[in-house]
C-alpha positions in Angstrom: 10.9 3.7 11.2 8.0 2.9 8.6 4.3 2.1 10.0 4.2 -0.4 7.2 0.7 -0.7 7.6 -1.4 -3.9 6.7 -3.8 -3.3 3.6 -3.9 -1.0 0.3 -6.1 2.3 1.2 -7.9 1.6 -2.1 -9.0 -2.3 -2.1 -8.6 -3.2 1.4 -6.1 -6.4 0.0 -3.5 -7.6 2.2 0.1 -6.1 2.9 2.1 -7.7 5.4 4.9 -5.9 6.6 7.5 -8.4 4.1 5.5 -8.2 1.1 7.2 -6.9 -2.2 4.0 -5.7 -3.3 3.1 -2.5 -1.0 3.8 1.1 -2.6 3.9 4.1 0.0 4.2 8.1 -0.4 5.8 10.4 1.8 3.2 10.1 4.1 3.3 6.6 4.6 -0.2 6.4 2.1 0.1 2.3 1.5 -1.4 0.9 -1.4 -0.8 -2.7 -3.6 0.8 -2.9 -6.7 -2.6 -3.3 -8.7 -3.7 0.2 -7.4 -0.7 2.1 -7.5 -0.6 1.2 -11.4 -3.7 2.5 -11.6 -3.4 5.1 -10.0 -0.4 6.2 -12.2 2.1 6.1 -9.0 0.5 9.3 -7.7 -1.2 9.4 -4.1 -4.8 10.2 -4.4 -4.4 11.7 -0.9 -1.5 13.9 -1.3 -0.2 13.9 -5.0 2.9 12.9 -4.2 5.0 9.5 -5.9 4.3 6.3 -5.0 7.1 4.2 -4.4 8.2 0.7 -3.8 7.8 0.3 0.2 10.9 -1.8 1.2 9.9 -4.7 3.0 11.2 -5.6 6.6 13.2 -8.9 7.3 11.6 -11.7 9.0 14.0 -11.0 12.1 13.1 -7.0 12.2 9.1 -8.1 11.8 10.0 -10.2 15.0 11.2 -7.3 16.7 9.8 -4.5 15.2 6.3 -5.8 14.0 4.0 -3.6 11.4 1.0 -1.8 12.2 -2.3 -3.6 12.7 -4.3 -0.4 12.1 -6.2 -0.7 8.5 -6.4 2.4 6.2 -9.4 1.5 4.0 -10.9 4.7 1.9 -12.1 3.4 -1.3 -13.5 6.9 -1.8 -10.6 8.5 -2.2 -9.8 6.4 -5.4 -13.0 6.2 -6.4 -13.4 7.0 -10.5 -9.8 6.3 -10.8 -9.1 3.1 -10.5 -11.1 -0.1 -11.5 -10.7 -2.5 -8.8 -7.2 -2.8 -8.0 -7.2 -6.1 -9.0 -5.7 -6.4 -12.2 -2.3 -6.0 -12.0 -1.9 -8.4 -9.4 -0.6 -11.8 -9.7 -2.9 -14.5 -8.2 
């Protein structure tokens, strides 16, 4: 089962575990939409593909709730992104 974890490594914005928005490697890296355009879809961790994170049904979140643990490393994208920001919608 996915961690879904809460928050994009890169800006620190929200992810809960429903939202369209999230875009994970294999490693379970989790970042928004904003970054991961940015970031051209590669993990500045791993190199690997960043991928639409399917989001989990209001029922399974019930059951099976995401992660509270936030991933924050602005570091990591530092000089390769902007601010994340952009690309997402208000």
């Amino acid at each position: 089962m996915l961690q879904l974890r809460p928050n994009c490594e890169c800006c620190d914005c929200d992810l809960p575990g429903d939202s369209g928005d999230a875009f994970i490697c294999s490693f379970e890296c989790t970042f928004c939409r904003g970054c991961a355009s940015h970031l051209q879809h590669r993990c500045p961790n791993c190199g690997g593909l960043l991928l639409a994170r399917p989001p989990r049904s209001p029922a399974k979140l019930a059951r099976f709730p995401a992660s509270s643990e936030r991933v924050y490393k602005p570091a990591g994208c530092a000089g390769q992104i902007t601010s994340g920001n952009e690309d997402r919608p208000a």
